[in-house]
PDB file with SEQRES, HELIX, SHEET and CRYST1 records, atoms N, CA, C and O in Angstrom:
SEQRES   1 A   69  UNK UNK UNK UNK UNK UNK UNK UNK UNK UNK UNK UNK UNK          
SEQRES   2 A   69  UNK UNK UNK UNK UNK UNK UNK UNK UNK UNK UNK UNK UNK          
SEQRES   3 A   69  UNK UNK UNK UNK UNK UNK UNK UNK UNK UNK UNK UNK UNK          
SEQRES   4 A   69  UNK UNK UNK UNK UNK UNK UNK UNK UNK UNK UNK UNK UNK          
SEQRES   5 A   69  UNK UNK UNK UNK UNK UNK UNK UNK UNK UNK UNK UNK UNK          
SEQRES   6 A   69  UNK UNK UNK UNK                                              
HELIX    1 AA1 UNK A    5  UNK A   14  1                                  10    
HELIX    2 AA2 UNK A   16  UNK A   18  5                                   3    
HELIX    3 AA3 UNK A   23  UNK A   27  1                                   5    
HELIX    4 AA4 UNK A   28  UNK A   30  5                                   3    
HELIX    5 AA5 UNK A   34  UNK A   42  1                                   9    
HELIX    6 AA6 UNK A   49  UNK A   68  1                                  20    
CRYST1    1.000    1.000    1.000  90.00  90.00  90.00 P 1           1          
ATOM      1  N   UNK A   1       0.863  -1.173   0.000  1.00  0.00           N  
ATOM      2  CA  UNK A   1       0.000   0.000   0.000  1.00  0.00           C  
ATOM      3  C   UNK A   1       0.908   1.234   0.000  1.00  0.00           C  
ATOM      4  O   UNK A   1       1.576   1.525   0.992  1.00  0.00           O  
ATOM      5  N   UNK A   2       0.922   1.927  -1.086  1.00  0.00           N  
ATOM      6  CA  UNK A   2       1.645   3.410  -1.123  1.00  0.00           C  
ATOM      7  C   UNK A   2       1.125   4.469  -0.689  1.00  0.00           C  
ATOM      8  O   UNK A   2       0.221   4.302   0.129  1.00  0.00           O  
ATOM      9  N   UNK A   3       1.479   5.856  -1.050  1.00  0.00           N  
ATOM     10  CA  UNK A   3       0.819   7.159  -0.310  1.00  0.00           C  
ATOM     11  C   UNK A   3       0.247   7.517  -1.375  1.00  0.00           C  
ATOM     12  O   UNK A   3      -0.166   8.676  -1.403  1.00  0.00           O  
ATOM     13  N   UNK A   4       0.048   6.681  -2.531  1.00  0.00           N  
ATOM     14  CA  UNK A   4      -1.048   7.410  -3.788  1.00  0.00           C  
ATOM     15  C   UNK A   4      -1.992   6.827  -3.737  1.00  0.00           C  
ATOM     16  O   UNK A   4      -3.040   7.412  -4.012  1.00  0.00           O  
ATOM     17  N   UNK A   5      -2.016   5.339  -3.338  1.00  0.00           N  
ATOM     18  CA  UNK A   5      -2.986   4.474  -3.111  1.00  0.00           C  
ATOM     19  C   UNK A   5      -3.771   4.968  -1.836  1.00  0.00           C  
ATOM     20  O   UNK A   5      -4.993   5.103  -1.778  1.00  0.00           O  
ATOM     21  N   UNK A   6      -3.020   5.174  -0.994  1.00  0.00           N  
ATOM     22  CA  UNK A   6      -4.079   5.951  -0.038  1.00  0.00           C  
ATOM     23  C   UNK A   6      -4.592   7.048  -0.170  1.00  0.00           C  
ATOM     24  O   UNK A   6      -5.647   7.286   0.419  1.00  0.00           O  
ATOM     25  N   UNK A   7      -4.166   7.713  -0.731  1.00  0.00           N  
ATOM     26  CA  UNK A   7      -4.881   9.329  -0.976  1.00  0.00           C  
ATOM     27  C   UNK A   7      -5.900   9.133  -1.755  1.00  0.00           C  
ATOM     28  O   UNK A   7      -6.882   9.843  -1.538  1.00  0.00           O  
ATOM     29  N   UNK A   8      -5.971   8.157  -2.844  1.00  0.00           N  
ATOM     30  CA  UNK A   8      -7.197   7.687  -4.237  1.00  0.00           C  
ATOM     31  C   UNK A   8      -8.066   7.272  -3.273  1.00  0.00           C  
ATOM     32  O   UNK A   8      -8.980   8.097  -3.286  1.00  0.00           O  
ATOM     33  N   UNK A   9      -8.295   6.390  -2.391  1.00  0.00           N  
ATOM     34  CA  UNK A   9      -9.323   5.664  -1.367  1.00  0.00           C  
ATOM     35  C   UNK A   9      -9.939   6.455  -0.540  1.00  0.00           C  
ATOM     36  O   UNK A   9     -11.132   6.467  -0.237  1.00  0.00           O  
ATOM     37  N   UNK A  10      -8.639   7.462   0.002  1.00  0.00           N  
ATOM     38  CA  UNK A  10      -9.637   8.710   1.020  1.00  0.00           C  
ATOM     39  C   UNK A  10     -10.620   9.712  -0.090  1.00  0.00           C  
ATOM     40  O   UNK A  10     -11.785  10.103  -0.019  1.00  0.00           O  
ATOM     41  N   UNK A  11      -9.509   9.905  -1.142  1.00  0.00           N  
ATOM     42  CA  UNK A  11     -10.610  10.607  -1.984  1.00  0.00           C  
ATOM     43  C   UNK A  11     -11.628   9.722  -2.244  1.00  0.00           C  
ATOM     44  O   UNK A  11     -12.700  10.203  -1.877  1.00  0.00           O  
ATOM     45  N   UNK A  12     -11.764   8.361  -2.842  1.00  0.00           N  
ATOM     46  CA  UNK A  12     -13.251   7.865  -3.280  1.00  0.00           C  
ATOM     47  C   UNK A  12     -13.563   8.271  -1.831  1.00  0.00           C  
ATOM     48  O   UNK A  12     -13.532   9.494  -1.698  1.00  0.00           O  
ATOM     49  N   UNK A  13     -13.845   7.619  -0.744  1.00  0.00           N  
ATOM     50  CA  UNK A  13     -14.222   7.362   0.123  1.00  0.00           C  
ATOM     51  C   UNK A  13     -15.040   8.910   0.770  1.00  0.00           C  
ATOM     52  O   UNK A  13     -16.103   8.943   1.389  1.00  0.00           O  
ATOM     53  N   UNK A  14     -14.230  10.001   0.422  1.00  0.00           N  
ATOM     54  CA  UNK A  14     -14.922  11.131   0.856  1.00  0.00           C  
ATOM     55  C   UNK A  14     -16.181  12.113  -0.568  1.00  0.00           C  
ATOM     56  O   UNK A  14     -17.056  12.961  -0.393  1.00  0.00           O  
ATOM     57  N   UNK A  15     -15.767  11.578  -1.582  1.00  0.00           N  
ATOM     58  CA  UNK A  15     -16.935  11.589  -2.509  1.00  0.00           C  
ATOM     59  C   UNK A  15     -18.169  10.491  -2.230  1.00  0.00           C  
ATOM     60  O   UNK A  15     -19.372  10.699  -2.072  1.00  0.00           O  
ATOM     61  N   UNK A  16     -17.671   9.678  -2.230  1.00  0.00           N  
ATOM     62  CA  UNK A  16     -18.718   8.516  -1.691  1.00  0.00           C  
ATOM     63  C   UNK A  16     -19.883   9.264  -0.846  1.00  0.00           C  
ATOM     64  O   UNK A  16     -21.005   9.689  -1.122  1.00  0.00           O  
ATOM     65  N   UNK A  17     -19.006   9.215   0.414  1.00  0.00           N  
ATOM     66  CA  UNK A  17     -19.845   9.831   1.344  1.00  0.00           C  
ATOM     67  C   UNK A  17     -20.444  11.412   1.129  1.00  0.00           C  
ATOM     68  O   UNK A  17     -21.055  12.052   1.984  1.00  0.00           O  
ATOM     69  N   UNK A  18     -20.214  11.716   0.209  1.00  0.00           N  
ATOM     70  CA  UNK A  18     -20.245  13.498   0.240  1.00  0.00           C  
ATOM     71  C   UNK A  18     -21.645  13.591  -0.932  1.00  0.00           C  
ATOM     72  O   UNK A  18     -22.337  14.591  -1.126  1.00  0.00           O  
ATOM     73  N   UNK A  19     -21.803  12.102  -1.672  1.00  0.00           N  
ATOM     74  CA  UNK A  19     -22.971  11.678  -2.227  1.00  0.00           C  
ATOM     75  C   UNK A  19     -23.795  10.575  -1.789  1.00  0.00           C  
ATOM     76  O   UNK A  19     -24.434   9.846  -2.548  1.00  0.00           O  
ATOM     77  N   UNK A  20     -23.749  10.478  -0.433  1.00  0.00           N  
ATOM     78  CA  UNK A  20     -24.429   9.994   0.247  1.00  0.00           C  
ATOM     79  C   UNK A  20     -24.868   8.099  -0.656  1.00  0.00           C  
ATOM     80  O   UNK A  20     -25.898   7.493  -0.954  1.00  0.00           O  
ATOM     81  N   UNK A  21     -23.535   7.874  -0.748  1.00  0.00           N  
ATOM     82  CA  UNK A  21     -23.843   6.592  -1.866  1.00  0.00           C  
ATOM     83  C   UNK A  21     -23.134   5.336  -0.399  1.00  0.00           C  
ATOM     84  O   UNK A  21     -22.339   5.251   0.537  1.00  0.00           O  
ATOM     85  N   UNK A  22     -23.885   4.817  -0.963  1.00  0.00           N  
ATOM     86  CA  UNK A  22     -23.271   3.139   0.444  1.00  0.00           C  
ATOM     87  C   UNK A  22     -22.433   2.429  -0.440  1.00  0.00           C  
ATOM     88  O   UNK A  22     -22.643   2.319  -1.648  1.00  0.00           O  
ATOM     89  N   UNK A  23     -21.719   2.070   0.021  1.00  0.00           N  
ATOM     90  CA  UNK A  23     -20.403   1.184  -0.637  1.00  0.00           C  
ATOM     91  C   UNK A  23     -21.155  -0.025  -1.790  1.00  0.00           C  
ATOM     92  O   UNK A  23     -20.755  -0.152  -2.947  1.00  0.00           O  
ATOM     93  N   UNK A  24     -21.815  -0.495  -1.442  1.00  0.00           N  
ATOM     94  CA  UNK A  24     -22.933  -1.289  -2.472  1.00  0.00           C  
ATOM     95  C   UNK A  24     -23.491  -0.184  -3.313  1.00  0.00           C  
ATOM     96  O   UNK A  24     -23.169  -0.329  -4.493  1.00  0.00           O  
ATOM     97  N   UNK A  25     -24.120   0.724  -3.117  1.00  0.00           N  
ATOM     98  CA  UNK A  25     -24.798   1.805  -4.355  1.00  0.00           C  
ATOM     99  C   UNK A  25     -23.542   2.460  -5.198  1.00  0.00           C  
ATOM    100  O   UNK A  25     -23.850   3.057  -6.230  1.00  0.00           O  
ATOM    101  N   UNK A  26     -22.561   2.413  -4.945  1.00  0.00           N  
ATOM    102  CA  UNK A  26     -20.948   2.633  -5.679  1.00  0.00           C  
ATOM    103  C   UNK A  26     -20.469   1.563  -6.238  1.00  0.00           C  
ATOM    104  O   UNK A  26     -19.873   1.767  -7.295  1.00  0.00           O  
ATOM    105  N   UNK A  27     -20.551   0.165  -5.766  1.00  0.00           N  
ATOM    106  CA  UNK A  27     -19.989  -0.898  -6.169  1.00  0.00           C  
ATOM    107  C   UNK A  27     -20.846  -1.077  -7.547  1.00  0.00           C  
ATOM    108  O   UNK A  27     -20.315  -1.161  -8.654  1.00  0.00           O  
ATOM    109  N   UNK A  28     -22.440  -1.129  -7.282  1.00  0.00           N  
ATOM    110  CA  UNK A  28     -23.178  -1.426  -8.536  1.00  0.00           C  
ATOM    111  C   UNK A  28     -23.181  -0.240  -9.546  1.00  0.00           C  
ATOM    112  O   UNK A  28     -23.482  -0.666 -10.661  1.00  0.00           O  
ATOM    113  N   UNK A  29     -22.935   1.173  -9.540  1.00  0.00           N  
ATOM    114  CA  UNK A  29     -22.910   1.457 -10.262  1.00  0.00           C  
ATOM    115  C   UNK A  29     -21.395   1.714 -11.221  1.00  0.00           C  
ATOM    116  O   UNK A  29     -21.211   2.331 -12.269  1.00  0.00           O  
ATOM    117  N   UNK A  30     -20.760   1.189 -10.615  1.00  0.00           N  
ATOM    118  CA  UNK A  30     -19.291   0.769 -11.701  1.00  0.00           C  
ATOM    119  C   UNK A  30     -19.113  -0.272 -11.511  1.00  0.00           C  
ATOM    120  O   UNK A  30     -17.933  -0.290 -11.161  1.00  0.00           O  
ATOM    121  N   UNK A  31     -19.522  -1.381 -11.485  1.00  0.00           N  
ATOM    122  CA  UNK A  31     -20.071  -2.696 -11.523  1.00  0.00           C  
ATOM    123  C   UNK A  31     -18.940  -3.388 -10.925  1.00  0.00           C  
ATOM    124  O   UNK A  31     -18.415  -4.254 -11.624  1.00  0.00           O  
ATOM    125  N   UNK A  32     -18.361  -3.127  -9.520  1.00  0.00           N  
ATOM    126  CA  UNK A  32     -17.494  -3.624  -8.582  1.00  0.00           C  
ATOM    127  C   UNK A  32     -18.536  -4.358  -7.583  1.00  0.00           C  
ATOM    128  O   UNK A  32     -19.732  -4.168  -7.362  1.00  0.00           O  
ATOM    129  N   UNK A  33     -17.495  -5.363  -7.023  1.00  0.00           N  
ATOM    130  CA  UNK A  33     -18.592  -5.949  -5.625  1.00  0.00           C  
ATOM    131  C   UNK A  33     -18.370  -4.707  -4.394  1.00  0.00           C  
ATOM    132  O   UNK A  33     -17.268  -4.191  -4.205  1.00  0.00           O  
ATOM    133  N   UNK A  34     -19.111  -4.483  -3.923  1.00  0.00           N  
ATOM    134  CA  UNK A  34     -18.835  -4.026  -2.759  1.00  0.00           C  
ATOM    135  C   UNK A  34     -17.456  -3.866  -1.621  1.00  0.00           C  
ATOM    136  O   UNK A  34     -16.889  -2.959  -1.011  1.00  0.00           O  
ATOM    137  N   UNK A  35     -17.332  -5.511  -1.799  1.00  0.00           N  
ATOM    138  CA  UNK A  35     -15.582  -5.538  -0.930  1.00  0.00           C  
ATOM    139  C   UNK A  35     -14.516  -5.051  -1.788  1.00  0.00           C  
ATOM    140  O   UNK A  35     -13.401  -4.808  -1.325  1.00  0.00           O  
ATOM    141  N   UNK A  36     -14.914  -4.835  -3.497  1.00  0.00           N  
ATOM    142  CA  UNK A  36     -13.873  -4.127  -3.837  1.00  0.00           C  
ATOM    143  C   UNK A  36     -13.773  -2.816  -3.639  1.00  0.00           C  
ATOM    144  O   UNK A  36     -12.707  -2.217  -3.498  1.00  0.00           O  
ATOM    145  N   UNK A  37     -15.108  -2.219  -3.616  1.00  0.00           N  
ATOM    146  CA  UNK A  37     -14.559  -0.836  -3.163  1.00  0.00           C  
ATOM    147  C   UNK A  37     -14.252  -0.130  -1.809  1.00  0.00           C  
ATOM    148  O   UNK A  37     -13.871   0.988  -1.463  1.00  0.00           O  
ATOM    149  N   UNK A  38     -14.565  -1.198  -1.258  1.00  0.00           N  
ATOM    150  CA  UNK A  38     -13.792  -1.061   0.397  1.00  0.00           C  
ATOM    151  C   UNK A  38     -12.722  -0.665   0.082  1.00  0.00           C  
ATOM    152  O   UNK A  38     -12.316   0.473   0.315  1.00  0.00           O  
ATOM    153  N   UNK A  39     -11.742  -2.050  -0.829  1.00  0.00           N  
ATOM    154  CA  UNK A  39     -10.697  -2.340  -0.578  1.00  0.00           C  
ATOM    155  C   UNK A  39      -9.624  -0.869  -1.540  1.00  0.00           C  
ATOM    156  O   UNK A  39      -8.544  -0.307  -1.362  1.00  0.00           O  
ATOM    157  N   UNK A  40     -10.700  -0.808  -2.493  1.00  0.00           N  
ATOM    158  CA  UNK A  40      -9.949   0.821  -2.560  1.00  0.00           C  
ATOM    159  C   UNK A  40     -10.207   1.468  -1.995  1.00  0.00           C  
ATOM    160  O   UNK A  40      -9.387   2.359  -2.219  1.00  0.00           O  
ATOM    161  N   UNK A  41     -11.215   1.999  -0.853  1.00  0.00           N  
ATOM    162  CA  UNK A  41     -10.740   3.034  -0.132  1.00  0.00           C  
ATOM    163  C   UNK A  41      -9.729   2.725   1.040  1.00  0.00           C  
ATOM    164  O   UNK A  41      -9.191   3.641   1.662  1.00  0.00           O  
ATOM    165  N   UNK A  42      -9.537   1.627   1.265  1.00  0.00           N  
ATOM    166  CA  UNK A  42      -8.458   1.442   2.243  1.00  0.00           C  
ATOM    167  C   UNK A  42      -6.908   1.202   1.768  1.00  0.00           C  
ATOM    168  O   UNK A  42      -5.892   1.192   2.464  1.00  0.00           O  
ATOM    169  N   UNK A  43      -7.060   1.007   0.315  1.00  0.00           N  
ATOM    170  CA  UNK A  43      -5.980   1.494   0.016  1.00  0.00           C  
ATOM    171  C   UNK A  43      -5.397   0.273  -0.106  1.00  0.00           C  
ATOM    172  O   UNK A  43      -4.173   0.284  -0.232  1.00  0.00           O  
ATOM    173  N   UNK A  44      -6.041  -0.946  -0.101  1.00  0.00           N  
ATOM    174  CA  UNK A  44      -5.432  -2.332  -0.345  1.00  0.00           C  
ATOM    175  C   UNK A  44      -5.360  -2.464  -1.447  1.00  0.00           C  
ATOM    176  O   UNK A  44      -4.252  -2.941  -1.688  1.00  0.00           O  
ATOM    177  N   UNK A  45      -6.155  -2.255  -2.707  1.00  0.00           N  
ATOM    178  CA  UNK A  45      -5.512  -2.361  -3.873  1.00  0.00           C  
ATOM    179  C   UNK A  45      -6.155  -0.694  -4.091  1.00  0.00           C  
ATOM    180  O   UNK A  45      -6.819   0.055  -3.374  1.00  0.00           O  
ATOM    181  N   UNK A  46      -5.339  -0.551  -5.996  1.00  0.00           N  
ATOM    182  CA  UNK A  46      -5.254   0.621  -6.354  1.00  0.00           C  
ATOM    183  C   UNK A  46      -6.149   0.502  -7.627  1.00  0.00           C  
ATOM    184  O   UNK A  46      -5.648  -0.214  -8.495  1.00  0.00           O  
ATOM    185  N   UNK A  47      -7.386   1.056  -7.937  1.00  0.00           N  
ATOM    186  CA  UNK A  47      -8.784   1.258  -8.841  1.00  0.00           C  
ATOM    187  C   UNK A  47      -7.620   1.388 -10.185  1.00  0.00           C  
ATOM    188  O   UNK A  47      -6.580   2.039 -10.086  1.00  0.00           O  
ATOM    189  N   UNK A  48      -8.025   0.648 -11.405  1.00  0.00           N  
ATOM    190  CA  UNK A  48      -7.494   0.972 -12.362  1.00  0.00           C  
ATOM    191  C   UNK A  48      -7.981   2.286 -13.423  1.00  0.00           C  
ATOM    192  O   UNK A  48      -9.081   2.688 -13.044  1.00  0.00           O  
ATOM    193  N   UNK A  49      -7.517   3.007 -14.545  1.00  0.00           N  
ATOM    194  CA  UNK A  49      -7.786   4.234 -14.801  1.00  0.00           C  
ATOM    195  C   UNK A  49      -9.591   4.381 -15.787  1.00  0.00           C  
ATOM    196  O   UNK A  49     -10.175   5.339 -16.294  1.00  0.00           O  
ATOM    197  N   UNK A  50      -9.848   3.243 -15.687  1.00  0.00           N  
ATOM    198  CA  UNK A  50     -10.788   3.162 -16.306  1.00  0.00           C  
ATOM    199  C   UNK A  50     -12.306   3.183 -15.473  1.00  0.00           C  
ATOM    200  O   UNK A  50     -13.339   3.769 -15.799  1.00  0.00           O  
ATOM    201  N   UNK A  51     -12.016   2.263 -14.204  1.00  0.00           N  
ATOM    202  CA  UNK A  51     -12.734   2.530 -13.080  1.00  0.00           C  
ATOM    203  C   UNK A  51     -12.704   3.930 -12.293  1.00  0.00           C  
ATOM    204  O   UNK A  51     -13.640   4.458 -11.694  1.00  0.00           O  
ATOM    205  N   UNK A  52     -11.391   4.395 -12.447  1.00  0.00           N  
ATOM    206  CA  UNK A  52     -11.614   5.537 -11.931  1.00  0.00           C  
ATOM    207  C   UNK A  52     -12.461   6.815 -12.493  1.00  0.00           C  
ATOM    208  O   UNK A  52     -12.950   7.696 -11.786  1.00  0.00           O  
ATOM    209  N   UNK A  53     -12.534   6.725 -13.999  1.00  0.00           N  
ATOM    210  CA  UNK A  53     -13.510   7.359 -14.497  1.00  0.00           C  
ATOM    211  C   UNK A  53     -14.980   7.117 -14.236  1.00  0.00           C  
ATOM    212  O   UNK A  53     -15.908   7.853 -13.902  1.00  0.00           O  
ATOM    213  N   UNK A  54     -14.873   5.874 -14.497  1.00  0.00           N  
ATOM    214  CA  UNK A  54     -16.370   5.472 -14.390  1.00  0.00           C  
ATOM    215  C   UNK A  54     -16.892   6.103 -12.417  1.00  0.00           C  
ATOM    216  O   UNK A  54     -17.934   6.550 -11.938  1.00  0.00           O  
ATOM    217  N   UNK A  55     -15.835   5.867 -11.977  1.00  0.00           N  
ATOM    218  CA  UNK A  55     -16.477   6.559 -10.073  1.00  0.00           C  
ATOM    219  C   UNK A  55     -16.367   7.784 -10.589  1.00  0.00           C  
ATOM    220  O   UNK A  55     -17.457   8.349 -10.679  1.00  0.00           O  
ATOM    221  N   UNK A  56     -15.600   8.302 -10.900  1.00  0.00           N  
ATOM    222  CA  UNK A  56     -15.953   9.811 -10.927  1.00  0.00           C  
ATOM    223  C   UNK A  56     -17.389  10.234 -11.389  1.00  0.00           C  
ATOM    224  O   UNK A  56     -18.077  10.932 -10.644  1.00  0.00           O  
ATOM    225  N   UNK A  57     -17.925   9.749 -12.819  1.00  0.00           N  
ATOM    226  CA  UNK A  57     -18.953  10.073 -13.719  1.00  0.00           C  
ATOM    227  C   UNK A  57     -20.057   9.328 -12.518  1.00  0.00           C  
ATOM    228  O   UNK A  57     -21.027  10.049 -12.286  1.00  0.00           O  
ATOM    229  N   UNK A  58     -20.041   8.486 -12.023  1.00  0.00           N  
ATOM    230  CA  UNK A  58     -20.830   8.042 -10.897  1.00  0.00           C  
ATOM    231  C   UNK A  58     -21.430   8.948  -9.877  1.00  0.00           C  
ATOM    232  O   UNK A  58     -22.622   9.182  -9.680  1.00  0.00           O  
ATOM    233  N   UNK A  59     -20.417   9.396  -9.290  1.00  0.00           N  
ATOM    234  CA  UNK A  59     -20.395  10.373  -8.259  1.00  0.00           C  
ATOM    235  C   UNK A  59     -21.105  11.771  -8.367  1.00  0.00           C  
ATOM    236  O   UNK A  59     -22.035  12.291  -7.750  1.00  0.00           O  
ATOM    237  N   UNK A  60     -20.128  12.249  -9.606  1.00  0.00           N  
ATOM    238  CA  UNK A  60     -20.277  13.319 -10.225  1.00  0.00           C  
ATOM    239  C   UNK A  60     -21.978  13.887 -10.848  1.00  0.00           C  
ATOM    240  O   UNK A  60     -22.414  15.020 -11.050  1.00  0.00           O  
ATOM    241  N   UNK A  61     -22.524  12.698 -10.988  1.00  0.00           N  
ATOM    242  CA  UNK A  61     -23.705  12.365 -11.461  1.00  0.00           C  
ATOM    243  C   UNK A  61     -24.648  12.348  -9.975  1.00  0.00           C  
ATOM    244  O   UNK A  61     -25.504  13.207  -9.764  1.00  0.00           O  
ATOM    245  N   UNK A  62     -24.412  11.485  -9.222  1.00  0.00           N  
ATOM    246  CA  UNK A  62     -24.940  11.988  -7.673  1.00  0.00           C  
ATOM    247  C   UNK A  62     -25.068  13.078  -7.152  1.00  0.00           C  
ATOM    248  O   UNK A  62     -26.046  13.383  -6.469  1.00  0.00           O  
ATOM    249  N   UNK A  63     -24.169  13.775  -7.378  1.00  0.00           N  
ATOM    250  CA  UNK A  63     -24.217  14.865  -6.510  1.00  0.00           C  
ATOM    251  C   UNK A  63     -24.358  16.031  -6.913  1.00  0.00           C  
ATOM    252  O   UNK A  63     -24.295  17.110  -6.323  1.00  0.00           O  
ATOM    253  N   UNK A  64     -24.660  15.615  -8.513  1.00  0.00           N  
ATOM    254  CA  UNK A  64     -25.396  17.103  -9.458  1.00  0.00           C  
ATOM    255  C   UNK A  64     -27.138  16.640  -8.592  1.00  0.00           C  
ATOM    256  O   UNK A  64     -27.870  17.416  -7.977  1.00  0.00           O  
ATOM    257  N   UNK A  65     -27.402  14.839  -8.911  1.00  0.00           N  
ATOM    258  CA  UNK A  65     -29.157  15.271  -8.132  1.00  0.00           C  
ATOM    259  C   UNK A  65     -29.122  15.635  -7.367  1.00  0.00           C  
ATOM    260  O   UNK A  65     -29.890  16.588  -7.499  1.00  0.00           O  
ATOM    261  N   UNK A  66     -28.544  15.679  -5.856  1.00  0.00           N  
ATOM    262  CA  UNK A  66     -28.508  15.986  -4.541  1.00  0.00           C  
ATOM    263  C   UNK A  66     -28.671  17.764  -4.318  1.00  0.00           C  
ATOM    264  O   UNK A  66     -29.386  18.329  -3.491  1.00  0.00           O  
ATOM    265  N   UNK A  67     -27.594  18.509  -5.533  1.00  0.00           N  
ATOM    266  CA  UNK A  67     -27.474  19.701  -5.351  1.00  0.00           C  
ATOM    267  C   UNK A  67     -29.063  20.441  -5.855  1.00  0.00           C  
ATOM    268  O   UNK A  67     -29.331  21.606  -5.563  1.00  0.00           O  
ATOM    269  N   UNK A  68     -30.018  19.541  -6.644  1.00  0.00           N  
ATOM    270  CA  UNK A  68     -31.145  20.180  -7.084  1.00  0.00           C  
ATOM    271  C   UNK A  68     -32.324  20.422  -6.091  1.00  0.00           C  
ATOM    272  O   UNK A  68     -33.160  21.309  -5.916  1.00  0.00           O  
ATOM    273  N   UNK A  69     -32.009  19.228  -5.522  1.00  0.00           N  
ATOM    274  CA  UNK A  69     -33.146  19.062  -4.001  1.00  0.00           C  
ATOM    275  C   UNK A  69     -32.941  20.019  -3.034  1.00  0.00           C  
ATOM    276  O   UNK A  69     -33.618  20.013  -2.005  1.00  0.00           O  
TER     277      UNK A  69                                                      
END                                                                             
């Protein structure tokens, strides 16, 4: 586990939460199991660049609905 790998996990991990998404409502929508995206936010493994888009556009997409309500 490196210090980039951890910084990528705190970041998912604080978008996650900042779109009020549960580790399962993140996992299914970039079609990870759940324990994988634990395991990137803890920094046990490191999201490849393709997943990382897809969480972003995930997220990014959350928290445009959230901001309308």
């Amino acid at each position: 586990m490196n210090e980039f790998t951890c910084y990528v996990g705190n970041q998912i991990k604080s978008y996650r939460k900042a779109a009020r998404l549960t580790l399962q409502q993140l996992g299914d929508a970039i079609h990870k199991s759940r324990a994988t995206v634990c395991k990137y936010e803890s920094g046990e493994i490191s999201p490849d660049l393709e997943t990382l888009r897809e969480k972003a556009y995930s997220l990014e997409k959350k928290l445009r609905a959230e901001a309308k309500h």
